[in-house]
C-alpha positions in Angstrom: 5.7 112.0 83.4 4.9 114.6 85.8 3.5 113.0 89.0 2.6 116.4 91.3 3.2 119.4 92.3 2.7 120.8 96.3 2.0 124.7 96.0 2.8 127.3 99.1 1.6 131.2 98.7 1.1 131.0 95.4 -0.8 134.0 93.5 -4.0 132.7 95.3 -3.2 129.4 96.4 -2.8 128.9 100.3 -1.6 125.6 100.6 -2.4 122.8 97.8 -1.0 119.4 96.7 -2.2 118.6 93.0 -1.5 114.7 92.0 -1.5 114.1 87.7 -2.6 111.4 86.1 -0.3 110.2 83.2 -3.1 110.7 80.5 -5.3 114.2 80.4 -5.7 116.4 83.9 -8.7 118.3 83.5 -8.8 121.7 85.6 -12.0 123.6 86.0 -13.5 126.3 88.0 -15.0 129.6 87.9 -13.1 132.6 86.9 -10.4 133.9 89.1 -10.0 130.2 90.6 -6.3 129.8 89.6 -6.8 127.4 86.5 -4.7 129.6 84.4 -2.0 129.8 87.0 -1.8 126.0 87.8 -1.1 125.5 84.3 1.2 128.1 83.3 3.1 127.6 86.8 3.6 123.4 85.9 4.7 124.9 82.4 7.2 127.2 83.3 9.0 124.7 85.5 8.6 122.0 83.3 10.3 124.3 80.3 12.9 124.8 82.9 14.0 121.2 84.1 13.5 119.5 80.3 16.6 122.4 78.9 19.4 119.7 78.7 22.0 123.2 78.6 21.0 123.0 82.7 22.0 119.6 83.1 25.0 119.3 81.3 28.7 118.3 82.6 29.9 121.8 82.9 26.9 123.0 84.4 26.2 124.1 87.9 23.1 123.2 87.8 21.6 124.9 90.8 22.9 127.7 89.5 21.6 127.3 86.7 18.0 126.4 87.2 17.9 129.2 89.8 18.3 132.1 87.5 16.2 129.9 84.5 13.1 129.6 87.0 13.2 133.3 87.6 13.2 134.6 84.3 10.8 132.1 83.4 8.2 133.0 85.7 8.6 136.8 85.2 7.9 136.2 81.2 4.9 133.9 81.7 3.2 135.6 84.4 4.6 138.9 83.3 4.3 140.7 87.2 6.2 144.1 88.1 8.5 142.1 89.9 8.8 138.2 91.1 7.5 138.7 94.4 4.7 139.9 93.2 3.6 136.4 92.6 3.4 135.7 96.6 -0.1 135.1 97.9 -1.1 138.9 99.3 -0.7 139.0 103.0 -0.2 141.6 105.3 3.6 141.7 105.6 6.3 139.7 104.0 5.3 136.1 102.9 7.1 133.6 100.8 6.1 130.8 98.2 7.2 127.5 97.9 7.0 125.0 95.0 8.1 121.6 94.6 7.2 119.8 91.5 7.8 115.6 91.5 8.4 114.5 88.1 9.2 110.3 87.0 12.5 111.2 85.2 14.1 112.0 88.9 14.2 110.7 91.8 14.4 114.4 93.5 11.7 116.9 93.1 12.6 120.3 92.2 11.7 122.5 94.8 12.4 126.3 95.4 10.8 129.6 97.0 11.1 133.3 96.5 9.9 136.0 98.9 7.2 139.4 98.8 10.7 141.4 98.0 11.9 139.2 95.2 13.0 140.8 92.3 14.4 138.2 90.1 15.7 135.8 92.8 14.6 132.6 93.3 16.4 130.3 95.8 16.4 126.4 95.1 16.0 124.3 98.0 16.1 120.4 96.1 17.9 120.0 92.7 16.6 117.6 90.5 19.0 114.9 89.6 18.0 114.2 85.7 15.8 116.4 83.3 12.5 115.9 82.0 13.0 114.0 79.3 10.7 116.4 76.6 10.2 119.7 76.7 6.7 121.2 77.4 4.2 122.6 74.9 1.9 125.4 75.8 -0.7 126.3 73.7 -3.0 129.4 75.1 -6.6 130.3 74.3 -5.4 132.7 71.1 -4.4 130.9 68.0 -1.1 132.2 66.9 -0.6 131.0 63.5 -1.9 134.4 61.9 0.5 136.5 64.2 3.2 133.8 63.4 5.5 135.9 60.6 8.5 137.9 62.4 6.6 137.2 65.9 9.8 136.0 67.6 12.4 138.5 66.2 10.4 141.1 67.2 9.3 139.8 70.6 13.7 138.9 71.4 14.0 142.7 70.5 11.4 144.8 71.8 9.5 145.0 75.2 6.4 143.4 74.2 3.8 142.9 76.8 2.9 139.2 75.9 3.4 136.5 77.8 6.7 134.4 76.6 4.3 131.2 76.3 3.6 133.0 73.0 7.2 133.4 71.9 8.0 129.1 72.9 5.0 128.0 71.3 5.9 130.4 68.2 9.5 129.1 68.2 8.0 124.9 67.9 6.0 126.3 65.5 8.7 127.4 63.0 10.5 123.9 63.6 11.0 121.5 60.9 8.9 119.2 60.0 9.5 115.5 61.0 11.7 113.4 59.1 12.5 109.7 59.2 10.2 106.7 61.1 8.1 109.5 63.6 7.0 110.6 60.5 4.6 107.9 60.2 3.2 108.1 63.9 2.6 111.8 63.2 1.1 111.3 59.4 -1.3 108.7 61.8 -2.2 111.5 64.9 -2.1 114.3 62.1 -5.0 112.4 59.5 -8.0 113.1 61.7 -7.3 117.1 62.3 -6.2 117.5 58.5 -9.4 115.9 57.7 -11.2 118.0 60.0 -9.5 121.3 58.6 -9.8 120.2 54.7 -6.5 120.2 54.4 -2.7 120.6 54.8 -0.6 123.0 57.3 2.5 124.6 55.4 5.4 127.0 56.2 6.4 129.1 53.4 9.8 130.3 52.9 8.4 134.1 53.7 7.3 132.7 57.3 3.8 133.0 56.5 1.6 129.7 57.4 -1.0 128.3 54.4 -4.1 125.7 54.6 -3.0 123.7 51.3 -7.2 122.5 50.2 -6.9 119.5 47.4 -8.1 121.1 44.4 -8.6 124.7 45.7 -5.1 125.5 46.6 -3.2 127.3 49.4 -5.4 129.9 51.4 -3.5 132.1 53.7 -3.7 131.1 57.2 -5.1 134.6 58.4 -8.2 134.4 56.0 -8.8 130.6 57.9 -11.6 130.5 60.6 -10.2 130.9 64.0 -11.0 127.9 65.0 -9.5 125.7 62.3 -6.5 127.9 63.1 -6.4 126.5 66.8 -7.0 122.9 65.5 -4.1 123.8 62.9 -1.6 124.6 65.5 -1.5 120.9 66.6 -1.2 119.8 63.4 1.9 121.4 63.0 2.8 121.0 66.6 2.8 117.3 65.7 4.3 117.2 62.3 7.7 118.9 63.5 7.8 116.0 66.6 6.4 118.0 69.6 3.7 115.9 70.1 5.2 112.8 68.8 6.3 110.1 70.9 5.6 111.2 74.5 5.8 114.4 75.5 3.6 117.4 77.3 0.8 119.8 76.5 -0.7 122.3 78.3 -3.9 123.9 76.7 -5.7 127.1 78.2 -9.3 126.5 77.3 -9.0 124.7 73.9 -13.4 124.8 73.1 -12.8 129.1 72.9 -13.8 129.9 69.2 -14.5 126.1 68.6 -18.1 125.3 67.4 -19.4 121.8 69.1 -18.9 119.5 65.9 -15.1 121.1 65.5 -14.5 120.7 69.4 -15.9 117.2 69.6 -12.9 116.4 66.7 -10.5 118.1 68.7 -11.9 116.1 72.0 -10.4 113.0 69.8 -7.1 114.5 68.6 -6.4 115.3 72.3 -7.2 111.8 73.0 -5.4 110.4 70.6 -2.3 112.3 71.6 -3.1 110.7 75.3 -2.9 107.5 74.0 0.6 107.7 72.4 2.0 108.8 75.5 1.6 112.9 75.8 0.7 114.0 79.4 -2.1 116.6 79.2 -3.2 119.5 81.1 -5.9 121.9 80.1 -8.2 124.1 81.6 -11.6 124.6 80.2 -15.3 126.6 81.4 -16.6 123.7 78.7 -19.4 121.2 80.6 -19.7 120.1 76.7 -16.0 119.5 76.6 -16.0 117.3 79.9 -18.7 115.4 79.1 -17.3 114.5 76.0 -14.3 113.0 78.1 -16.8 111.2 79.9 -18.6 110.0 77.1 -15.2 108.9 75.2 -13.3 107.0 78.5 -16.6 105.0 78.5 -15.9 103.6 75.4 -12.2 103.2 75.9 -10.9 101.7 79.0 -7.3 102.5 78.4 -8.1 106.7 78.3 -7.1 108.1 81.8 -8.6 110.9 83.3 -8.1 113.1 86.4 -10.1 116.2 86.8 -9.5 119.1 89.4 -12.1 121.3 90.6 -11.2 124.9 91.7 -13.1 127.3 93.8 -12.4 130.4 95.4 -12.7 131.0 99.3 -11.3 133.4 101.7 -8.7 131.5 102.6 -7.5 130.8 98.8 -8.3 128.1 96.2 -10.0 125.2 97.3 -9.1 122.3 95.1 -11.0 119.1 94.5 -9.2 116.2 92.6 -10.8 113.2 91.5 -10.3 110.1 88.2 -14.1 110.4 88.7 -16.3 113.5 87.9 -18.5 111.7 90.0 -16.8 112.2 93.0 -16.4 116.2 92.3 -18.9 117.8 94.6 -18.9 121.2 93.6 -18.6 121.8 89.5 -18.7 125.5 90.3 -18.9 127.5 87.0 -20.3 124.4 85.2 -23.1 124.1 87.3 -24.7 127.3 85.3 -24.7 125.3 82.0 -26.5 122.5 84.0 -29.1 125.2 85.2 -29.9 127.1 81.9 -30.4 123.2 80.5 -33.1 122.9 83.0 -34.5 126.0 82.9 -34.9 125.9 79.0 -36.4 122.6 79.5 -39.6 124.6 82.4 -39.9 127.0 79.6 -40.7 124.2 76.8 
């Protein structure tokens, strides 16, 4: 599991130490609060330090991770250059990461300066890898753009992120064979049910809904929303989300109707509960409260949830296992408001 991560300079983080929760880390804020960064910045390290070709005998494996980190960074957050992911000061400044994980008893830590290109310079090299590689799901489906997407992103200059192209690339994975199969048959019942029916691959890389009695309906004439909920079907019936693992969701409820997202609330939960670490960012007060409303129930569901606001000196962050505790819901107090202001009017 991954235990924390301290962040230095960082787009607009000043100075912050996040801790995780084994179970589902819940980051919130209003817009322009860094939820989408903390996420994709965990991700892109994570996708680093779990690719056993850095780790292996013949490796130099500072080497290695140094160029890997580097080019990962530059295709998920897609800047001009690298440095132009250091907190803007006046001047040259530098960022520094370090991200603790279970697997090793050394963080992996590294910093790149204002004028970094492509270089990034580790300072601590993790002794083991993670033991699963990360999946990344982002607020577009991608099932409908799924046919040829990877050739043509590994041959042209396209200007989407490369979270796109790894979450493509799990998607086209076989499916499961063997005893998993029947701990993913188990996760994948609830969302198939939800959907109305089976996801398939066909041999022409297109992706089908297979309804009982109706037939196969092309994934791109499917509702956008069972399209999201699809993509973790499949996710799980090839083994990405079987049997530990980690997901990282940007703002699952978008295109999600309540009685669809309240399904999904119990897939993700589900997932929790067979041991996949979660991290999602979400605007949703419907969505959190649903967490609340679930981990009353079940004892065994843990939660962390991390509130971000903006300030002058960069992203404050508040991190609690109790939403309680969270002083400032920031964005989510509007939703709260237009409750009570429907209620004057009635």
């Amino acid at each position: 599991m991954i235990n924390k991560i301290d962040i230095e300079n960082f787009t607009i983080f000043h100075k912050t130490e996040l801790e995780f929760c084994d179970g589902i880390n819940v980051f919130f804020g209003e817009n322009g609060s860094g939820k989408s960064h903390a996420l994709k910045l965990i991700y892109s390290i994570a996708a680093c330090v779990s690719n056993k070709k850095h780790f292996s005998e013949s490796a130099d494996v500072k080497k290695h991770l140094q160029i890997a980190l580097a080019n990962k960074l530059n295709g998920t957050f897609k800047p001009e250059k690298l440095g132009r992911l250091v907190r803007r000061k006046q001047g040259l400044n530098k960022t520094t990461i370090s991200l603790s994980y279970k697997a090793s008893s050394r963080p992996i830590e590294f910093n790149f300066e204002t004028r970094s290109s492509t270089e990034v310079k580790l300072t601590k090299t993790p002794k083991t890898q993670l033991p699963k590689s990360p999946v990344f799901l982002p607020t577009r489906e991608l099932m409908s753009i799924y046919p040829g997407f990877v050739s043509l992103f590994d041959t042209v200059n396209l200007e989407f992120e490369e979270t796109w192209r790894d979450t493509c690339v799990l998607l086209g994975a076989p499916t499961l064979k063997g005893p998993r199969t029947a701990i993913a048959d188990k996760l994948m019942a609830p969302i198939e049910k939800s959907i109305g029916g089976k996801v398939e691959l066909d041999k022409s890389g297109r992706f089908y809904l297979s309804i009982p009695k109706q037939g196969r309906m092309e994934m791109h004439l499917v509702a956008e929303g069972y399209r999201k909920t699809a993509m973790l079907a499949r996710l799980i019936s090839t083994g990405s989300l079987v049997d530990k693992g980690y997901l990282f969701w940007d703002e699952p409820e978008t295109n999600l109707n309540p009685k669809l997202l309240k399904e999904l609330i119990q897939v993700i939960i589900n997932l929790s509960l067979h041991g996949v670490q979660i991290f999602i960012a979400t605007h949703s007060m419907f969505f959190i409260r649903e967490l609340e409303i679930e981990r009353i129930k079940n004892k065994k569901l843990l939660l962390k949830y991390f509130s971000m606001n903006k300030s002058s000196e960069g992203t404050a962050v508040q991190q609690s296992p109790e939403l309680e505790d969270i002083e400032n819901l920031a964005a989510l107090d509007e939703e709260l408001r237009q409750s009570e202001r429907y209620l004057q009017e009635h």
